[in-house]
RODO-165254 format. One line per field, with one value per residue: residue number from 0; residue in three letters; x, y, z of N, C-alpha, C in turn. Coordinates in pm, whole numbers. Layout:
N
num <- (NUM|...);
residuo <- (ALA|...);
nu <- (X|...);
nv <- (Y|...);
nw <- (Z|...);
cau <- (X|...);
cav <- (Y|...);
caw <- (Z|...);
cu <- (X|...);
cv <- (Y|...);
cw <- (Z|...);
REM end
This chain:
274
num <- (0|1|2|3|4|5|6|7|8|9|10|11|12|13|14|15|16|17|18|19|20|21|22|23|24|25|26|27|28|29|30|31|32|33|34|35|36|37|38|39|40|41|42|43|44|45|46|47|48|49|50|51|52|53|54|55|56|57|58|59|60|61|62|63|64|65|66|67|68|69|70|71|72|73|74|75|76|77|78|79|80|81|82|83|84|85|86|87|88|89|90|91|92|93|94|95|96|97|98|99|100|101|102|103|104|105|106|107|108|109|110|111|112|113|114|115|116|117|118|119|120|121|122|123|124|125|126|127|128|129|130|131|132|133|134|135|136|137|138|139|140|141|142|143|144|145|146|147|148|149|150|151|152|153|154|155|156|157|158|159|160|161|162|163|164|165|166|167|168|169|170|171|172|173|174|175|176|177|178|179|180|181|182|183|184|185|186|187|188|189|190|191|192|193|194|195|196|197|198|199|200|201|202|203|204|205|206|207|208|209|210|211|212|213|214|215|216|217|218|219|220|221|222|223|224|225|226|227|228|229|230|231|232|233|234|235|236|237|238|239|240|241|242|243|244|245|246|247|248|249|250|251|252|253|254|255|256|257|258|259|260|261|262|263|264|265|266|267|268|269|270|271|272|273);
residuo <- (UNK|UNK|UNK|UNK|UNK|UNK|UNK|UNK|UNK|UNK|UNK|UNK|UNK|UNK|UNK|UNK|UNK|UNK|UNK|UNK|UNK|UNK|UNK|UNK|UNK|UNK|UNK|UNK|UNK|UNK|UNK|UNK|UNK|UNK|UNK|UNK|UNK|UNK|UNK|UNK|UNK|UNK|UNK|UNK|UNK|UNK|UNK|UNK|UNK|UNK|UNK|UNK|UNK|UNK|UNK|UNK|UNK|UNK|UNK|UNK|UNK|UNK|UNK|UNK|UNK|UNK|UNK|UNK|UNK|UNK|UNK|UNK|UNK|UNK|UNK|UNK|UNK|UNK|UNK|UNK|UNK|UNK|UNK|UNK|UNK|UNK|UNK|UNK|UNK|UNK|UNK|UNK|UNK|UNK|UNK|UNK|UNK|UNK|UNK|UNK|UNK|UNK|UNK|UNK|UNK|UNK|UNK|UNK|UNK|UNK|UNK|UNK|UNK|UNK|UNK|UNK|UNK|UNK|UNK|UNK|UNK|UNK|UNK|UNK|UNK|UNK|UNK|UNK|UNK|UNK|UNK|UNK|UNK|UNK|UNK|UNK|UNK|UNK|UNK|UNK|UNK|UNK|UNK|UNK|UNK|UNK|UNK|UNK|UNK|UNK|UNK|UNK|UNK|UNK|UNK|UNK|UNK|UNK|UNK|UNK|UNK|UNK|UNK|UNK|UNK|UNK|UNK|UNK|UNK|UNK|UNK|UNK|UNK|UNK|UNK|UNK|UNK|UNK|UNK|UNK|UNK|UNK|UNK|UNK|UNK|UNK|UNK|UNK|UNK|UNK|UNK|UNK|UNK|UNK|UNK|UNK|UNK|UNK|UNK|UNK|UNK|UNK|UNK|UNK|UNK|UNK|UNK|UNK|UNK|UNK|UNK|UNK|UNK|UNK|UNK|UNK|UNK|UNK|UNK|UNK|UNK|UNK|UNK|UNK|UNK|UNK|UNK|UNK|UNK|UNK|UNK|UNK|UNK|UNK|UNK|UNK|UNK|UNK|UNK|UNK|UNK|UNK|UNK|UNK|UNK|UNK|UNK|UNK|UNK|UNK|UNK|UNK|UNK|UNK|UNK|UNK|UNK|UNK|UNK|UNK|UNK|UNK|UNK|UNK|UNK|UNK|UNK|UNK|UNK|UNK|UNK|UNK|UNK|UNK);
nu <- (2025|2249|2230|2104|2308|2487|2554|2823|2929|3121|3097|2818|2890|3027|2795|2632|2745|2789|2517|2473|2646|2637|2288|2244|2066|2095|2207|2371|2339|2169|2056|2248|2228|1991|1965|2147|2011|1772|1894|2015|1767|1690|1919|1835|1564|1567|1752|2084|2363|2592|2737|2909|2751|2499|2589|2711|2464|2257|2449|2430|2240|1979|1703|1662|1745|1512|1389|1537|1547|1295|1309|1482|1389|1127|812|538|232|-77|-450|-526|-354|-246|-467|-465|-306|-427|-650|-607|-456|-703|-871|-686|-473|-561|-818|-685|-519|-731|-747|-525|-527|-485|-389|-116|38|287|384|636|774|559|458|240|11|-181|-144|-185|-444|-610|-533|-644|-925|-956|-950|-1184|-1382|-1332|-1410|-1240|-1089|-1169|-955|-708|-392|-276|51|255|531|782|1074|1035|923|781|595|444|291|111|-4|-104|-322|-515|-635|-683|-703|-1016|-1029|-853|-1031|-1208|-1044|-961|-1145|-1255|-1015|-1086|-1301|-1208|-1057|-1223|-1412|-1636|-1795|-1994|-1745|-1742|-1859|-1657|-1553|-1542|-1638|-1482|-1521|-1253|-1121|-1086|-1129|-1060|-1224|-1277|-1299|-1117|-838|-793|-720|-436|-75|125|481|829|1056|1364|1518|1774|1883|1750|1573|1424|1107|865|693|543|250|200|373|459|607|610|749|963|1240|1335|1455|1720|2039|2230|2340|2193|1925|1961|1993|1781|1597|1657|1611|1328|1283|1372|1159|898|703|687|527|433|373|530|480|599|691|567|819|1001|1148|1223|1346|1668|1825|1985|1791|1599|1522|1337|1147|823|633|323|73|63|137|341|385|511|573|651|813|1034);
nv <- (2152|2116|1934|1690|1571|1490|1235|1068|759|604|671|548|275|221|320|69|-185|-74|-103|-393|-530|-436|-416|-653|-600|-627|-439|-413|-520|-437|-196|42|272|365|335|523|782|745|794|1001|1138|1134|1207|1467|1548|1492|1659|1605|1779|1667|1380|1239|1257|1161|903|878|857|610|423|470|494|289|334|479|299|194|396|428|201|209|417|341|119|30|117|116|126|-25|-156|-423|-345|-280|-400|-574|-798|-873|-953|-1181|-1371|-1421|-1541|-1709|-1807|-1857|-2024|-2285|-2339|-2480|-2724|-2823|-2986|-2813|-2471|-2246|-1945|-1726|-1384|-1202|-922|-744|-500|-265|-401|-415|-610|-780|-821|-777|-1005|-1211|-1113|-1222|-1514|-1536|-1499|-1670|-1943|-2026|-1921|-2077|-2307|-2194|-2007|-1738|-1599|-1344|-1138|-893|-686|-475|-391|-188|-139|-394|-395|-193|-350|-543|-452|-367|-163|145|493|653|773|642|468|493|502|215|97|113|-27|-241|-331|-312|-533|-742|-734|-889|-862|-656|-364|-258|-418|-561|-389|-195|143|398|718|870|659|325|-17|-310|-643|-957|-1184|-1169|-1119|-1315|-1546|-1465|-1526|-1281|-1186|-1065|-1103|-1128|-1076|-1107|-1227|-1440|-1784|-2001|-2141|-2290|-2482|-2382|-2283|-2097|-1759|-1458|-1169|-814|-534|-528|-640|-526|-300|-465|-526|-750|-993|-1013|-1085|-1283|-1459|-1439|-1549|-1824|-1849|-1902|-2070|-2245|-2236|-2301|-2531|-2786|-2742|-2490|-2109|-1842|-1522|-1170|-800|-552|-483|-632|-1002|-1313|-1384|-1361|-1552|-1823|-1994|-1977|-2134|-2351|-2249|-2175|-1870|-1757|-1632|-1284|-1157|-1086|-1317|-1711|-2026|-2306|-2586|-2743);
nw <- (884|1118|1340|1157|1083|1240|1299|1229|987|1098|1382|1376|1321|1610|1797|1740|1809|2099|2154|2113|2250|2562|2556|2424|2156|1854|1578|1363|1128|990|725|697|574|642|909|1020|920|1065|1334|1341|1293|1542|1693|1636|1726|2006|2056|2119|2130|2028|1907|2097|2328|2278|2316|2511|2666|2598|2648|2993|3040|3090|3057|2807|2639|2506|2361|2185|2035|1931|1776|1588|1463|1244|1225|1073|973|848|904|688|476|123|-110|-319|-204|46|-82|-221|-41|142|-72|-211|0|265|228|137|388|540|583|724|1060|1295|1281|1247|1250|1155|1252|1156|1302|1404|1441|1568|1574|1358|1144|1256|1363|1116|989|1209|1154|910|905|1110|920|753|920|1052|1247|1499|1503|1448|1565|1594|1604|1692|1672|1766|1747|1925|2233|2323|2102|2092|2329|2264|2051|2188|2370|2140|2096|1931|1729|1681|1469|1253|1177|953|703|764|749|465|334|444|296|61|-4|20|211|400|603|797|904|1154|1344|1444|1638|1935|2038|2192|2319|2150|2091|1977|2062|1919|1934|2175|2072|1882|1929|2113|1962|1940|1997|2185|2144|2208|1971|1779|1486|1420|1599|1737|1756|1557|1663|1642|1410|1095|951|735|711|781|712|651|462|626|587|410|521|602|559|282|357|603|529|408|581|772|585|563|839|803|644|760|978|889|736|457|190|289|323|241|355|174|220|-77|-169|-139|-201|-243|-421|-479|-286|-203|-148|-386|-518|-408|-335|-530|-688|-548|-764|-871|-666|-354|-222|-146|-206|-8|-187|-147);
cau <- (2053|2377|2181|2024|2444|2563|2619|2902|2983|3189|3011|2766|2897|3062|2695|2548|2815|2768|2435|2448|2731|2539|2202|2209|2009|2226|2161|2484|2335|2084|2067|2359|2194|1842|1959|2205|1900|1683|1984|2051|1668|1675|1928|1742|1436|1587|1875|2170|2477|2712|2754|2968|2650|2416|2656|2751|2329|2299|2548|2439|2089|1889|1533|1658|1746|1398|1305|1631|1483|1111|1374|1581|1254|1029|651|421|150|-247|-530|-541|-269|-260|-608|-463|-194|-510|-765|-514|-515|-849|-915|-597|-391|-641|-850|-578|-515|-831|-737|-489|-614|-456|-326|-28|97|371|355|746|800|377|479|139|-58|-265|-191|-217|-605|-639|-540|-786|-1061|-1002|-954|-1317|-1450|-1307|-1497|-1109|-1090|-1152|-825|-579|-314|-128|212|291|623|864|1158|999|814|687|479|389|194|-8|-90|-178|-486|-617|-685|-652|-766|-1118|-1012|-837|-1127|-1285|-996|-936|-1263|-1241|-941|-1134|-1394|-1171|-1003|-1303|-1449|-1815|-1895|-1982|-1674|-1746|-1889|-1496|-1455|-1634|-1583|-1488|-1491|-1185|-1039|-1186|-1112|-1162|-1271|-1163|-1270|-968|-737|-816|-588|-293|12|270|619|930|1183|1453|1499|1926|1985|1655|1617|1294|1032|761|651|399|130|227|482|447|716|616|793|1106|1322|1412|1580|1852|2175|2158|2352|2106|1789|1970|1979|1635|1532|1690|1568|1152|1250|1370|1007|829|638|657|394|418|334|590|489|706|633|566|951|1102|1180|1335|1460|1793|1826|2015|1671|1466|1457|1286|991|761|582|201|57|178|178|482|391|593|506|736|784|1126);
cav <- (2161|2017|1785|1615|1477|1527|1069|984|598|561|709|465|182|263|312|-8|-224|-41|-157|-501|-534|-390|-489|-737|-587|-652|-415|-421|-578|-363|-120|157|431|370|353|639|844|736|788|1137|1215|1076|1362|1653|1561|1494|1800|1619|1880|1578|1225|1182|1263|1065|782|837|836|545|341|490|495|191|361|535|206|123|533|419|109|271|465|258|-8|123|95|202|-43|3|-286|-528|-265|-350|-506|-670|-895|-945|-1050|-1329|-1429|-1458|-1654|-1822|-1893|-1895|-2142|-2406|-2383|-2496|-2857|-2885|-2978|-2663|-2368|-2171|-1848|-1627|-1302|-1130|-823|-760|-390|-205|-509|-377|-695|-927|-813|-817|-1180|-1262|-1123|-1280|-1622|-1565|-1477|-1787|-2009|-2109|-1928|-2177|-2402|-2097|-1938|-1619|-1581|-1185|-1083|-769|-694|-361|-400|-69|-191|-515|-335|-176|-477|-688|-409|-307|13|254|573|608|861|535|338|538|436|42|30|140|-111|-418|-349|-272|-621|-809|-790|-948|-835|-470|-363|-166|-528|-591|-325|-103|246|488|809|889|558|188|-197|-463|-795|-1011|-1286|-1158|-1076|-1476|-1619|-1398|-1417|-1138|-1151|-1026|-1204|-1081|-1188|-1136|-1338|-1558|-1885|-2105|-2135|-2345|-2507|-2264|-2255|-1899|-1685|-1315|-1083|-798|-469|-556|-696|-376|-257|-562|-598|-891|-1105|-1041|-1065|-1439|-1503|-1441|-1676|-1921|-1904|-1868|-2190|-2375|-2305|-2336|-2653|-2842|-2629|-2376|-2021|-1729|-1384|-1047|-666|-529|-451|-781|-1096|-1414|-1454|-1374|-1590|-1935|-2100|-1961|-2293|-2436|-2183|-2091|-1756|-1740|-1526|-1215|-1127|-1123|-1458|-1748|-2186|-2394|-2671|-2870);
caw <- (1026|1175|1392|1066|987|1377|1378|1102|940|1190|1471|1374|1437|1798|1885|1674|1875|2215|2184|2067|2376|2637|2545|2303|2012|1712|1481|1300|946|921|652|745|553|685|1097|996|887|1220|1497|1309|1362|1708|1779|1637|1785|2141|2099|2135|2082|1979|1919|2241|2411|2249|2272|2683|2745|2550|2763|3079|3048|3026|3018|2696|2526|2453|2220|2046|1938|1893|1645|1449|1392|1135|1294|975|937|900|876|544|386|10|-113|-372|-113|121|-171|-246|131|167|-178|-240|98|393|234|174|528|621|558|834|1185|1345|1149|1293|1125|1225|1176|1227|1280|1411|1536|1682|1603|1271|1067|1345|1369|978|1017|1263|1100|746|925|1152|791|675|988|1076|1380|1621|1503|1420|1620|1531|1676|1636|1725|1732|1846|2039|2352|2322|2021|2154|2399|2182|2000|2299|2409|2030|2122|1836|1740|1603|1335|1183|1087|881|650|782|685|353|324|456|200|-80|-31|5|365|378|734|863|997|1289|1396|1455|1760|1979|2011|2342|2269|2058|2100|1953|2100|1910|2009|2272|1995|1771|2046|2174|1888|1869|2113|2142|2205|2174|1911|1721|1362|1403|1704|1806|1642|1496|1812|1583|1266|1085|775|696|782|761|751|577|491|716|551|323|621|628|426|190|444|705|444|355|750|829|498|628|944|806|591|916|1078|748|674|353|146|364|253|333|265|172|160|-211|-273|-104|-270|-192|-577|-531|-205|-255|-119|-415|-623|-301|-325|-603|-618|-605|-871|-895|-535|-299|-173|-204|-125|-14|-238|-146);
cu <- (2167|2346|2136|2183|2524|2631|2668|2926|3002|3167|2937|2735|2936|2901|2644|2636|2837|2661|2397|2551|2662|2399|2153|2133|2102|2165|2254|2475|2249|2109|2147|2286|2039|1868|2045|2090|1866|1778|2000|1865|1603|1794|1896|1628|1470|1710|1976|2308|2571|2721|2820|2830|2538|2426|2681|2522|2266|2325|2498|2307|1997|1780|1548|1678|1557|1330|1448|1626|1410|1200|1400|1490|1141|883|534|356|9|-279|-551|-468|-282|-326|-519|-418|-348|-622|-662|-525|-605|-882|-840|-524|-489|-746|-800|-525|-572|-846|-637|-551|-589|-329|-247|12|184|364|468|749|652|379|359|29|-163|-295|-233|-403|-667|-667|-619|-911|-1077|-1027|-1109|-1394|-1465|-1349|-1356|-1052|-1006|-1030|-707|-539|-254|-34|278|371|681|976|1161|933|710|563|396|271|67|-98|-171|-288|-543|-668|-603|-705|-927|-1089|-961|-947|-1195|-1170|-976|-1041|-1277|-1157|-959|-1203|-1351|-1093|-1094|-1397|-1622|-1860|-1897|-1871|-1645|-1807|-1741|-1444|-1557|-1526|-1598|-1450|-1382|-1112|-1134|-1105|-1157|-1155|-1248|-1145|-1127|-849|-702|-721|-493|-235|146|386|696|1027|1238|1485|1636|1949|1885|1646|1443|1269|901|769|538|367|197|269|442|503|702|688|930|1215|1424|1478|1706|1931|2151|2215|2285|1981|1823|1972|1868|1549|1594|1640|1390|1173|1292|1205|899|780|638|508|337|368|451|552|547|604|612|726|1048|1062|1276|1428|1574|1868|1884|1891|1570|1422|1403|1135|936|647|434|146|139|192|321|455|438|532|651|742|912|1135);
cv <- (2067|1903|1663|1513|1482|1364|1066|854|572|586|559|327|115|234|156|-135|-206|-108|-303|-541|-537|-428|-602|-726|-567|-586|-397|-443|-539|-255|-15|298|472|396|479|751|862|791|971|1241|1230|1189|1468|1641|1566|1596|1732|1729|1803|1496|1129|1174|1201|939|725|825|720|427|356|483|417|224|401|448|198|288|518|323|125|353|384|101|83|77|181|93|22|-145|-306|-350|-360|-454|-588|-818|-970|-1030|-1202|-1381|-1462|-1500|-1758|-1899|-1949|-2010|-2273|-2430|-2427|-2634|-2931|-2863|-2831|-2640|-2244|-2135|-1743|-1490|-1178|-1001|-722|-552|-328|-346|-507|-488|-793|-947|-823|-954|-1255|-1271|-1189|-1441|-1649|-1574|-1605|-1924|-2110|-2087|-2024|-2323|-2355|-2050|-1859|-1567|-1463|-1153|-954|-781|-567|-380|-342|-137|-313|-493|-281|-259|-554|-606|-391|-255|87|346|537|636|726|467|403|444|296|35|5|2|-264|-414|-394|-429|-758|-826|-805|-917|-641|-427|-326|-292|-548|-533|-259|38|329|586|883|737|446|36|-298|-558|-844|-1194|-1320|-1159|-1247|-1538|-1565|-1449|-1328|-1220|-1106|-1146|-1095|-1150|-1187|-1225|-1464|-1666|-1951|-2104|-2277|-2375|-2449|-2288|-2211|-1820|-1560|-1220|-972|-638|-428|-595|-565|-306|-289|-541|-733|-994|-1140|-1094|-1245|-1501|-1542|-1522|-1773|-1929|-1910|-2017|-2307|-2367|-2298|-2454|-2700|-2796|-2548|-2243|-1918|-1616|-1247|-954|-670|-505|-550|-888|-1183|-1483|-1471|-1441|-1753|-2055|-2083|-2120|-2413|-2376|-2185|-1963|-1787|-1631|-1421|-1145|-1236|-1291|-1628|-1938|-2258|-2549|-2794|-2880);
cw <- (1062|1242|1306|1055|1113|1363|1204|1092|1102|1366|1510|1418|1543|1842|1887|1797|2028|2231|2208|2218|2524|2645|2457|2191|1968|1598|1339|1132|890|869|732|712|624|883|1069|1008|1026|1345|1424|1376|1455|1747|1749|1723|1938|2178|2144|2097|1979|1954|2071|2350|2379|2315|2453|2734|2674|2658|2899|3127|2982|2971|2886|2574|2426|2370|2124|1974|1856|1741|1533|1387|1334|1189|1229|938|941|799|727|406|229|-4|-186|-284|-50|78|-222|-85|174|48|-185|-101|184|356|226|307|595|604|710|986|1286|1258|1259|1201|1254|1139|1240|1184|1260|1439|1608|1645|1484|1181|1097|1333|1207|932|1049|1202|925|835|1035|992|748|781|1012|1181|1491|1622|1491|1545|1578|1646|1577|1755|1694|1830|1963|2091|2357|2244|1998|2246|2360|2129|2066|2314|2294|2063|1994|1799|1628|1464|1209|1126|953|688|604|743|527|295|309|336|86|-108|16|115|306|507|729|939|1115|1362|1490|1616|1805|2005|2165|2305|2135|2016|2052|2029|2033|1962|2079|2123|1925|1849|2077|2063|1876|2027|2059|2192|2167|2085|1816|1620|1388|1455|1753|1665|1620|1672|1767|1461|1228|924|678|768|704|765|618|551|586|679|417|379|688|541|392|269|553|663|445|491|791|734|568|730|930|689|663|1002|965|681|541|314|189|289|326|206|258|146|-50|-277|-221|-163|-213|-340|-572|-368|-301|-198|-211|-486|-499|-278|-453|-562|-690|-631|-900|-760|-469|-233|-168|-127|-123|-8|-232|10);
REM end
């Protein structure tokens, strides 16, 4: 379909630059072929004819900034994704945290809020709760929203459940949320340590010193000068023996800060040791 290849290179980044101008998201260093992709299937799905017309509604139309974000930010996430990552979290990290007096963890790039609540409930598990904070950001509003009510469908649990189990959960999980017809809520307990906001890994800067940093799956969508940006800026709010953790196909090896981390086990997880 012509609409699938309607936004060229150069197209590209007229828009990427309109935006960052106009509204200040900078998306400029993120992956070319990956927002290429998304802005191409942002005009089949909404029928633009052209690029000029994408490009003048866009510019002209604030309300539309925020489904061209919801686009070009990847928002695929479900609860305690990959047991193995979370059975290390709940044996190896979350109990070493339970030494300092309060335990702050960031968790960038939180989008509907699935790991933020994963979080929670390993750290009630772990009777750490009542001294933790999770600080879950994005740079979409839209999906901030979501996160803040934990409302999700029921049809989901049947799975998240599966998930908690499979990576070690010791409670009943339907304990976790109640259920309204198609829809579930969990807790206000879990909800009570997280806050939301909006931050931007290009342009916002360190906000806090944190445990454990969480950024996971996001970073595969940067160029390597943006990927070495955003290390840098998670080893400026990163505590001496901190913990920062990556998706399954990110790595801070080839980063000029790795001889400052080592990696624990064989998960993406990484301590920071200078």
């Amino acid at each position: 379909m012509l609409a699938f290849n309607l936004v060229k290179d150069e197209d590209l980044d007229l828009l990427l630059n309109d935006v960052s101008e106009k509204y200040g998201y900078d998306f400029r260093e993120y992956s070319k072929a990956s927002i290429k992709r998304r802005v191409n299937r942002l005009c089949s799905l909404d029928k633009f004819s052209s690029f000029a017309e994408l490009r003048y509604k866009v510019i002209n139309d604030p309300s539309y900034l925020g489904r061209l974000v919801e686009e070009i930010t990847v928002n695929v996430t479900e609860m305690f994704r990959d047991k193995h990552f979370y059975e290390c979290l709940r044996k190896e990290i979350i109990p070493k945290l339970g030494v300092h007096p309060h335990i702050k963890i960031w968790l960038a790039g939180c989008s509907t809020g699935e790991e933020a609540y994963s979080l929670a409930i390993l750290l009630h598990e772990a009777n750490l709760a009542h001294k933790s904070i999770i600080y879950a950001t994005d740079i979409n509003p839209s999906v901030l929203e979501t996160a803040k009510k934990g409302i999700y469908p029921i049809s989901l649990m049947r799975e998240y459940s599966e998930n908690y189990i499979n990576s070690g959960g010791i409670a009943n999980f339907s304990n976790y949320y109640s259920a309204n017809y198609d829809h579930v809520m969990f807790v206000d307990k879990l909800r009570d340590k997280m806050i939301f906001a909006t931050h931007n890994l290009v342009s916002d800067g360190s906000f806090n010193e944190f445990q454990l940093i969480l950024c996971r799956n996001v970073l595969i969508y940067f160029d390597k000068n943006l990927q070495e940006k955003v290390f840098h800026l998670f080893d400026n709010s990163l505590e001496k023996l901190g913990y920062l953790a990556l998706g399954s196909k990110e790595t801070i090896k080839f980063s000029d800060l790795n001889n400052n981390y080592i990696q624990v086990g064989k998960e993406k997880i990484w301590r920071k040791v200078k």
